[in-house]
N, C-alpha and C positions, 0 to 999 in steps of 0.2 A: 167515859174517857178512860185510855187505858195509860198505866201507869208504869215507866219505864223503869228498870231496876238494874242497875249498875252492878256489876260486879267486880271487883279490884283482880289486876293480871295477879296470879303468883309468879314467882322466880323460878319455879318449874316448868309451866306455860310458857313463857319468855323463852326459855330456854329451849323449850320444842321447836317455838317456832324459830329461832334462830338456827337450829341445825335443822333444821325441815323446810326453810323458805327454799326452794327451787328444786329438791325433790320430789314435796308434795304439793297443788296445789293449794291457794287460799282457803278454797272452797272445801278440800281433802282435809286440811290440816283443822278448821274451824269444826269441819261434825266428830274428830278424834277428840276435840277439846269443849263439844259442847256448848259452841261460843255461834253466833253469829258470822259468817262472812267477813260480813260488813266490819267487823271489831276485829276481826285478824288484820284485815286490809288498814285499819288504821292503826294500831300495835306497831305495823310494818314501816308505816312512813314516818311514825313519830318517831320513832327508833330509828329509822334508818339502817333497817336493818340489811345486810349485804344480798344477794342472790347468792348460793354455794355455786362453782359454775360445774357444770352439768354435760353430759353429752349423753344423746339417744343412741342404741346401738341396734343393728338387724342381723342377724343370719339370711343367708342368702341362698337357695339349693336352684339346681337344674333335675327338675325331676324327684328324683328320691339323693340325690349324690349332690351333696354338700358339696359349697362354692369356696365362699367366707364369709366369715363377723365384719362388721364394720360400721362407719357412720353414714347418716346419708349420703353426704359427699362424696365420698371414698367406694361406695356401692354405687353410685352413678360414674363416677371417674372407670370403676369397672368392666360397666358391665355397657358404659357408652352410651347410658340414658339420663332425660332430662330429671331434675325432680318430679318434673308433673306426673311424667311416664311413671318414675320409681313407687310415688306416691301411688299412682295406680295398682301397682301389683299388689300395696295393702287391702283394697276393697274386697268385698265378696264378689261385686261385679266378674272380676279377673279371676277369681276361682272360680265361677261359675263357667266362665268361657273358656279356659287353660286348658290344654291336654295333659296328659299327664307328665311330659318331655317339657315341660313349659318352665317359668321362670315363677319362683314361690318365694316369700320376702318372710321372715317370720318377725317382728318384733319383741326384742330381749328385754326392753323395757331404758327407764332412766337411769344413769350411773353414772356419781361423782366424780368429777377428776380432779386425782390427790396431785397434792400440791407438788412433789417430785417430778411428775411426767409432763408439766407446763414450763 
């Protein structure tokens, strides 16, 4: 029988994950900390701990000649396609089939939005 071993959160842990809940994943945040998933995921709800709120950003090129930055939305609103479509253009699929005059989506990654610009 195996024997579970508890390990008490520190204040520093706590801490992480509270500036890290919607940055980084559950899953990202737990192998930084060594901890189970499963034990971040519950930290989170006993706590209550907030989401930071967040927005994904993309660059956007025609070609080699940069379009704009923007969010999904904002680069569908653009460029007059669906999500599904936009979401397409991140695949390999659509690099593989693209010309070079084509439409290239680059992903900038996660980024917080401070509390001024809300």
């Amino acid at each position: 029988m195996t024997t579970i071993t508890r390990r008490e959160w520190t204040d520093r842990e706590i801490e992480f994950v509270k500036s890290n809940y919607g940055l980084l994943s559950q899953k990202e945040m737990a192998d930084r900390l060594g901890r189970p998933a499963g034990s971040v995921h519950g930290l989170i709800k006993r706590l209550k701990i907030p989401k930071i709120p967040t927005q994904r950003e993309f660059a956007v090129y025609q070609g080699d000649k940069f379009l704009f930055i923007g969010t999904m939305d904002y680069a569908c609103e653009r460029l007059g396609v669906t999500e599904k479509t936009f979401r397409f253009y991140l695949t390999s699929a659509h690099a593989k089939r693209s010309n070079r005059n084509s439409i290239h989506v680059v992903d900038l990654g996660i980024w917080k939005i401070e509390d001024d610009v809300i």
